[in-house]
C-alpha positions as CSV (number, residue, x, y, z in Angstrom):
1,X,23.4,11.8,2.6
2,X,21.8,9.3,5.0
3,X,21.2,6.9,2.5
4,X,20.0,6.0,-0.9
5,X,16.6,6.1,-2.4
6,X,14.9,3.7,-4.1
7,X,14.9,6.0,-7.4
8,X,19.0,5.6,-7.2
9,X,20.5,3.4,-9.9
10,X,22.8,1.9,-7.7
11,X,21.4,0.9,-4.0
12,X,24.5,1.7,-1.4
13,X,22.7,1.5,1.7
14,X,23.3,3.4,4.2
15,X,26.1,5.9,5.3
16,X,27.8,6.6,8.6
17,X,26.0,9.7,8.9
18,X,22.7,7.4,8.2
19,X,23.9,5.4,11.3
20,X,24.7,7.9,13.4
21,X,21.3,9.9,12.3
22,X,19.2,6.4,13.5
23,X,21.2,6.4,16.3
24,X,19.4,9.9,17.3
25,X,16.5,9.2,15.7
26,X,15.8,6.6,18.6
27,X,17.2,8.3,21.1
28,X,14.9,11.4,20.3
29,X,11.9,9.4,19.4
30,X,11.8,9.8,16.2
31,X,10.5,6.7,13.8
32,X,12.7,5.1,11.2
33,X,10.6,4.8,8.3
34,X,12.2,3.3,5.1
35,X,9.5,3.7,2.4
36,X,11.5,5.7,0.0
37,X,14.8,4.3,0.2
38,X,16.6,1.2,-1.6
39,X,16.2,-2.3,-0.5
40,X,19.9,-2.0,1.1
41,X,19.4,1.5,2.9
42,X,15.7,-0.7,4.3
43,X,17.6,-3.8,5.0
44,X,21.2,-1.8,6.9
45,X,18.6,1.0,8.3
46,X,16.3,-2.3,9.9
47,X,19.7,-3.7,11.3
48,X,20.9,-0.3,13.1
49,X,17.5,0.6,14.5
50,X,17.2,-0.2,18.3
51,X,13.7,0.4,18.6
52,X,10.8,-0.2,15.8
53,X,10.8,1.2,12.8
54,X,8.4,0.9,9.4
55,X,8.3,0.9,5.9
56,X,4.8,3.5,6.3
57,X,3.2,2.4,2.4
58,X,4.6,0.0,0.4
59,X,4.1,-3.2,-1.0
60,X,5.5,-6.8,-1.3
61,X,8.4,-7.7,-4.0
62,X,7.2,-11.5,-3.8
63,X,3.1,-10.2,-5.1
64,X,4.7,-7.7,-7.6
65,X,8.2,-6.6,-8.4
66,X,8.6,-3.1,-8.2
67,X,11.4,-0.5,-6.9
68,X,9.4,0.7,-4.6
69,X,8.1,-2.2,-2.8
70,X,10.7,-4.5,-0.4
71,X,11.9,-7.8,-0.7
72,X,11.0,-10.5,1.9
73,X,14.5,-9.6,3.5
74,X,14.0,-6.2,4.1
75,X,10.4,-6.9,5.9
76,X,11.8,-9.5,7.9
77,X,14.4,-7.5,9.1
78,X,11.4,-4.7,9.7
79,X,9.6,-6.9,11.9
80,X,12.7,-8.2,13.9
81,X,13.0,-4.6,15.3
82,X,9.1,-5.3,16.4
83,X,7.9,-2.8,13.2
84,X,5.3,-2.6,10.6
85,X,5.3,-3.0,7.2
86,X,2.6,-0.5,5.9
87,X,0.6,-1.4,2.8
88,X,-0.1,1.3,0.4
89,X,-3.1,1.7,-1.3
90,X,-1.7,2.8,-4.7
91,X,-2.6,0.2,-7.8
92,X,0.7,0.7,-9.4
93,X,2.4,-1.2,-6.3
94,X,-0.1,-3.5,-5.9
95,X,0.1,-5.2,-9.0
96,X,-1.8,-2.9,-11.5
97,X,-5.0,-3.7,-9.8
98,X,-6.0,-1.1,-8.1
99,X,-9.0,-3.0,-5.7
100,X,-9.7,-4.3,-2.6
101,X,-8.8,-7.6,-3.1
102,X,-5.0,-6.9,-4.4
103,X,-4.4,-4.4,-1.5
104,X,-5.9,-7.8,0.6
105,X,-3.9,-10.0,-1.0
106,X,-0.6,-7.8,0.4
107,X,-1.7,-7.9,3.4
108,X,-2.0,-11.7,4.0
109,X,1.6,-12.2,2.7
110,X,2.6,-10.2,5.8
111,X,0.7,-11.3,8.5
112,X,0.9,-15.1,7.1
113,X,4.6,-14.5,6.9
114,X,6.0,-12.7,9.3
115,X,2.8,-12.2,11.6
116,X,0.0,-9.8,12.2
117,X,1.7,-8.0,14.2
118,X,3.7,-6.3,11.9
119,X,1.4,-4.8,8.8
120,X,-0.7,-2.2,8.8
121,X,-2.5,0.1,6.3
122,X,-0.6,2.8,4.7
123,X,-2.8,4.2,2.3
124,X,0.3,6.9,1.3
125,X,-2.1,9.9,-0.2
126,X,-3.8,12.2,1.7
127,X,-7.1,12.4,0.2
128,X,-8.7,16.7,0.3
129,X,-12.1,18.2,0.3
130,X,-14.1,19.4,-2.6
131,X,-12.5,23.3,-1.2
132,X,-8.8,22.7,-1.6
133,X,-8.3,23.9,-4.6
134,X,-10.1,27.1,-3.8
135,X,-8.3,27.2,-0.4
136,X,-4.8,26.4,-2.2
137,X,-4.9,29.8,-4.3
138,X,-4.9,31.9,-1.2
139,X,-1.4,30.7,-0.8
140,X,1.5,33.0,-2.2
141,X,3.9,31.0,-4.5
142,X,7.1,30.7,-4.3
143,X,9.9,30.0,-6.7
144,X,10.8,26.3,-7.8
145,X,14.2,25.8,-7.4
146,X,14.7,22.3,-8.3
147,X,12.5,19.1,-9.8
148,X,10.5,17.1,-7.0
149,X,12.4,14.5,-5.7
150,X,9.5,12.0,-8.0
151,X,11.5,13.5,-11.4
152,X,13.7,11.0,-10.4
153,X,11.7,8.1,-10.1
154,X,11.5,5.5,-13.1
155,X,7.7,5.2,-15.4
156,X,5.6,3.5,-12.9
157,X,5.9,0.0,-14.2
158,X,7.1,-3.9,-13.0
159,X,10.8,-2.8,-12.5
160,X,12.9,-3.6,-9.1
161,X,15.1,-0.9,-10.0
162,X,15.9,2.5,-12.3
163,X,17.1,2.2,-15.6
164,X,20.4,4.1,-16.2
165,X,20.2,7.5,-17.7
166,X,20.6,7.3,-21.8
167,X,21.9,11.7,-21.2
168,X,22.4,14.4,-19.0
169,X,18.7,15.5,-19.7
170,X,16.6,15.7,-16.7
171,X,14.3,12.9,-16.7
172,X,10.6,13.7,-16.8
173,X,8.4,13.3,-14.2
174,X,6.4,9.9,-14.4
175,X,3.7,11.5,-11.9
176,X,1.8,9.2,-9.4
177,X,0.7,5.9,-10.1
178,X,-2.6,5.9,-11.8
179,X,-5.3,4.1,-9.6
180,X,-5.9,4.5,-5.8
181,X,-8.3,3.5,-3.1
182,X,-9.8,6.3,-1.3
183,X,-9.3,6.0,2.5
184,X,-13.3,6.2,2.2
185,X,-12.8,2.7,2.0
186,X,-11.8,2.0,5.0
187,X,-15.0,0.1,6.3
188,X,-14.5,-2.0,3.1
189,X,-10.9,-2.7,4.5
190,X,-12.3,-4.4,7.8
191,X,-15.0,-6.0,6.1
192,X,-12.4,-7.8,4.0
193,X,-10.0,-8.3,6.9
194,X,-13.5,-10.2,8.5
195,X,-14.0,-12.0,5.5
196,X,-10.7,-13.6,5.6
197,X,-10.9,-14.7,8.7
198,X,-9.3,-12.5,11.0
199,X,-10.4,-11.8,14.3
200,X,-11.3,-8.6,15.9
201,X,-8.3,-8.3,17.7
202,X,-6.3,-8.7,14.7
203,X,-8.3,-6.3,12.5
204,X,-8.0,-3.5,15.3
205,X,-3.8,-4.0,14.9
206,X,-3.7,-4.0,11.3
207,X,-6.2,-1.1,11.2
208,X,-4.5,1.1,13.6
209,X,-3.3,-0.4,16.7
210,X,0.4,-1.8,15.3
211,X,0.9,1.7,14.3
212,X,0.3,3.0,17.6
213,X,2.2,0.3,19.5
214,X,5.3,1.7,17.1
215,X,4.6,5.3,18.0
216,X,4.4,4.6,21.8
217,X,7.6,2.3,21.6
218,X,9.6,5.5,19.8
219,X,8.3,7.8,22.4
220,X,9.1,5.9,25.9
Protein backbone atom coordinates (compact mmCIF):
# COMPACT_ATOMS: atom_id res chain seq x y z
CA UNK A 1 0.00 0.00 0.00
CA UNK A 2 2.95 2.45 0.57
CA UNK A 3 4.73 1.34 -2.16
CA UNK A 4 6.07 -1.51 -4.24
CA UNK A 5 8.66 -4.02 -3.44
CA UNK A 6 11.45 -4.98 -5.14
CA UNK A 7 9.90 -8.67 -5.65
CA UNK A 8 6.94 -6.75 -7.75
CA UNK A 9 6.99 -7.38 -11.49
CA UNK A 10 6.15 -3.93 -12.24
CA UNK A 11 7.98 -1.09 -10.06
CA UNK A 12 5.20 1.78 -9.44
CA UNK A 13 6.79 3.70 -6.89
CA UNK A 14 5.30 5.08 -4.47
CA UNK A 15 1.55 5.88 -3.48
CA UNK A 16 -0.10 8.90 -1.91
CA UNK A 17 -0.54 7.10 1.15
CA UNK A 18 3.43 6.24 0.80
CA UNK A 19 3.85 10.14 0.80
CA UNK A 20 1.78 11.00 3.32
CA UNK A 21 3.19 7.92 5.54
CA UNK A 22 7.00 9.64 5.00
CA UNK A 23 5.49 12.63 5.75
CA UNK A 24 4.90 11.14 9.43
CA UNK A 25 7.57 9.01 9.38
CA UNK A 26 9.76 12.26 9.77
CA UNK A 27 7.71 14.01 11.73
CA UNK A 28 7.59 11.12 14.39
CA UNK A 29 11.13 10.08 13.92
CA UNK A 30 10.90 7.36 12.37
CA UNK A 31 13.75 6.35 9.50
CA UNK A 32 12.86 5.86 5.86
CA UNK A 33 14.67 2.80 4.94
CA UNK A 34 14.15 1.49 1.32
CA UNK A 35 15.95 -1.81 1.24
CA UNK A 36 13.10 -3.94 0.16
CA UNK A 37 11.29 -1.82 -2.14
CA UNK A 38 11.69 -1.14 -6.13
CA UNK A 39 14.22 1.11 -7.59
CA UNK A 40 11.17 3.68 -8.13
CA UNK A 41 9.51 3.42 -4.57
CA UNK A 42 13.76 4.09 -3.38
CA UNK A 43 14.22 6.78 -5.94
CA UNK A 44 10.17 8.77 -5.19
CA UNK A 45 10.61 7.62 -1.25
CA UNK A 46 14.53 9.49 -1.42
CA UNK A 47 12.69 12.60 -3.06
CA UNK A 48 9.74 12.96 -0.42
CA UNK A 49 11.96 12.37 2.63
CA UNK A 50 12.83 15.67 4.50
CA UNK A 51 15.23 14.29 6.80
CA UNK A 52 17.78 11.22 6.06
CA UNK A 53 16.81 8.18 5.21
CA UNK A 54 18.80 4.61 4.17
CA UNK A 55 18.78 1.74 2.04
CA UNK A 56 19.90 -0.49 5.69
CA UNK A 57 21.76 -3.71 3.38
CA UNK A 58 22.01 -3.68 -0.08
CA UNK A 59 24.31 -3.60 -2.67
CA UNK A 60 25.37 -1.61 -5.81
CA UNK A 61 23.57 -2.30 -9.42
CA UNK A 62 26.84 -0.82 -11.27
CA UNK A 63 29.17 -4.03 -9.16
CA UNK A 64 26.35 -6.52 -9.84
CA UNK A 65 22.88 -6.35 -11.31
CA UNK A 66 20.47 -7.65 -9.09
CA UNK A 67 16.70 -6.68 -7.93
CA UNK A 68 17.60 -6.17 -4.81
CA UNK A 69 20.49 -3.89 -5.02
CA UNK A 70 19.96 0.12 -6.29
CA UNK A 71 20.95 1.85 -9.17
CA UNK A 72 23.39 4.78 -8.97
CA UNK A 73 20.17 6.99 -9.09
CA UNK A 74 18.51 5.75 -6.21
CA UNK A 75 21.82 6.12 -3.93
CA UNK A 76 22.38 9.46 -5.10
CA UNK A 77 19.17 10.53 -4.31
CA UNK A 78 19.84 8.55 -0.71
CA UNK A 79 22.71 10.62 0.03
CA UNK A 80 21.08 13.97 -1.13
CA UNK A 81 18.75 13.63 1.91
CA UNK A 82 22.32 13.27 3.91
CA UNK A 83 21.56 9.14 4.26
CA UNK A 84 23.44 5.98 4.06
CA UNK A 85 23.54 3.42 1.70
CA UNK A 86 24.10 0.14 3.91
CA UNK A 87 26.09 -2.67 2.42
CA UNK A 88 24.88 -6.05 3.07
CA UNK A 89 26.97 -8.82 3.74
CA UNK A 90 25.13 -11.52 1.71
CA UNK A 91 27.24 -13.12 -1.32
CA UNK A 92 24.27 -13.38 -3.59
CA UNK A 93 24.22 -9.40 -3.74
CA UNK A 94 27.65 -8.99 -3.82
CA UNK A 95 28.40 -10.61 -6.89
CA UNK A 96 28.39 -14.42 -5.98
CA UNK A 97 31.53 -13.92 -3.91
CA UNK A 98 30.78 -14.12 -0.77
CA UNK A 99 34.42 -12.51 0.84
CA UNK A 100 35.82 -9.64 2.19
CA UNK A 101 37.11 -8.20 -0.71
CA UNK A 102 33.66 -8.17 -2.79
CA UNK A 103 31.73 -6.69 0.21
CA UNK A 104 35.04 -4.01 0.04
CA UNK A 105 34.80 -3.62 -3.29
CA UNK A 106 30.92 -2.16 -2.61
CA UNK A 107 31.97 -0.14 -0.33
CA UNK A 108 34.51 1.92 -2.27
CA UNK A 109 31.92 2.53 -5.10
CA UNK A 110 29.98 4.47 -2.48
CA UNK A 111 32.30 6.38 -0.64
CA UNK A 112 34.45 7.06 -4.07
CA UNK A 113 31.16 8.13 -5.51
CA UNK A 114 29.01 9.76 -3.57
CA UNK A 115 31.29 10.17 -0.42
CA UNK A 116 32.07 8.46 2.80
CA UNK A 117 29.64 9.93 4.41
CA UNK A 118 26.96 8.10 3.15
CA UNK A 119 27.81 4.03 3.38
CA UNK A 120 27.82 2.05 6.07
CA UNK A 121 27.75 -1.74 6.86
CA UNK A 122 24.55 -3.48 6.80
CA UNK A 123 25.32 -6.95 7.33
CA UNK A 124 21.22 -7.76 6.97
CA UNK A 125 21.25 -11.26 9.25
CA UNK A 126 21.25 -11.47 12.67
CA UNK A 127 23.63 -14.03 13.43
CA UNK A 128 22.30 -16.48 17.01
CA UNK A 129 24.02 -18.45 19.64
CA UNK A 130 24.80 -22.14 19.59
CA UNK A 131 21.26 -22.15 22.26
CA UNK A 132 18.64 -20.75 19.89
CA UNK A 133 17.39 -23.51 18.56
CA UNK A 134 16.86 -25.06 22.00
CA UNK A 135 15.52 -21.68 23.18
CA UNK A 136 13.19 -21.37 20.00
CA UNK A 137 11.14 -24.68 20.98
CA UNK A 138 9.94 -23.14 24.21
CA UNK A 139 7.89 -20.88 21.99
CA UNK A 140 4.15 -21.90 21.24
CA UNK A 141 3.40 -21.96 17.47
CA UNK A 142 1.09 -20.42 15.86
CA UNK A 143 -0.80 -20.94 12.70
CA UNK A 144 0.71 -19.83 9.21
CA UNK A 145 -1.68 -17.88 7.52
CA UNK A 146 0.04 -16.89 4.44
CA UNK A 147 3.73 -17.43 2.52
CA UNK A 148 6.57 -15.14 3.85
CA UNK A 149 6.75 -12.11 2.08
CA UNK A 150 10.49 -13.93 0.45
CA UNK A 151 7.86 -16.57 -1.57
CA UNK A 152 7.70 -13.80 -3.59
CA UNK A 153 11.06 -13.00 -4.35
CA UNK A 154 12.65 -14.30 -7.76
CA UNK A 155 15.80 -17.52 -7.50
CA UNK A 156 18.58 -15.58 -6.19
CA UNK A 157 20.43 -14.92 -9.35
CA UNK A 158 21.92 -11.72 -11.69
CA UNK A 159 18.36 -10.41 -12.46
CA UNK A 160 17.28 -6.50 -11.95
CA UNK A 161 13.90 -7.58 -11.80
CA UNK A 162 11.11 -10.65 -11.35
CA UNK A 163 10.22 -12.62 -14.05
CA UNK A 164 6.41 -12.75 -14.74
CA UNK A 165 4.47 -15.56 -13.32
CA UNK A 166 4.08 -18.56 -16.15
CA UNK A 167 0.39 -19.60 -13.48
CA UNK A 168 -1.60 -18.90 -10.68
CA UNK A 169 0.65 -21.36 -8.69
CA UNK A 170 2.33 -19.84 -5.71
CA UNK A 171 5.84 -19.50 -6.38
CA UNK A 172 8.24 -21.40 -4.25
CA UNK A 173 10.33 -19.98 -1.93
CA UNK A 174 13.98 -19.33 -3.23
CA UNK A 175 15.21 -19.13 0.53
CA UNK A 176 18.21 -16.78 1.45
CA UNK A 177 21.11 -16.33 -0.55
CA UNK A 178 23.65 -18.95 -0.02
CA UNK A 179 26.91 -17.41 1.38
CA UNK A 180 27.29 -14.81 4.18
CA UNK A 181 29.91 -13.03 6.28
CA UNK A 182 29.49 -13.51 9.86
CA UNK A 183 29.38 -10.09 11.75
CA UNK A 184 32.40 -12.01 13.57
CA UNK A 185 34.11 -10.37 10.93
CA UNK A 186 33.85 -7.28 11.80
CA UNK A 187 37.64 -6.58 12.80
CA UNK A 188 38.40 -7.99 9.37
CA UNK A 189 36.03 -5.17 8.04
CA UNK A 190 38.31 -2.35 9.58
CA UNK A 191 41.40 -4.00 8.75
CA UNK A 192 40.37 -3.88 5.10
CA UNK A 193 38.82 -0.38 5.35
CA UNK A 194 42.89 0.46 6.80
CA UNK A 195 44.25 -1.40 4.04
CA UNK A 196 42.61 0.69 1.50
CA UNK A 197 43.52 3.65 2.78
CA UNK A 198 41.03 5.10 4.73
CA UNK A 199 41.61 7.02 7.72
CA UNK A 200 40.41 6.43 11.19
CA UNK A 201 37.88 8.99 11.05
CA UNK A 202 36.46 7.48 8.09
CA UNK A 203 36.50 3.90 9.21
CA UNK A 204 34.64 4.97 12.64
CA UNK A 205 31.56 6.54 10.05
CA UNK A 206 31.43 3.66 7.82
CA UNK A 207 31.55 1.28 10.82
CA UNK A 208 29.00 2.85 12.84
CA UNK A 209 29.09 6.54 13.15
CA UNK A 210 26.97 7.44 9.75
CA UNK A 211 24.43 5.22 11.12
CA UNK A 212 24.19 7.09 14.15
CA UNK A 213 24.37 10.53 12.70
CA UNK A 214 21.04 9.23 10.70
CA UNK A 215 19.41 8.02 13.91
CA UNK A 216 20.13 11.30 15.76
CA UNK A 217 18.97 13.43 12.69
CA UNK A 218 15.36 11.36 12.71
CA UNK A 219 15.14 11.82 16.39
CA UNK A 220 15.81 15.84 16.86
Amino acid sequence: MIGDGCGEKNDAGLSDFGRAAIAEMNRVGVIVDVAHCGWKTSLEAAKASERPMVASHTGCVALHKHYRNKPDDVMEAIADTGGVVGIVAQGGYLGGRCNICSFLDHIDYVAKKYGVDHVSIGTDVAYKSRNARAEEAKIVEHPKYREDFRSLWPPNSSVSKPPRPKSSKKPKRTGPPVGTLSWTNWPMFTVGLVQRGYSDDDVRKIIGGNMLRVARAALE
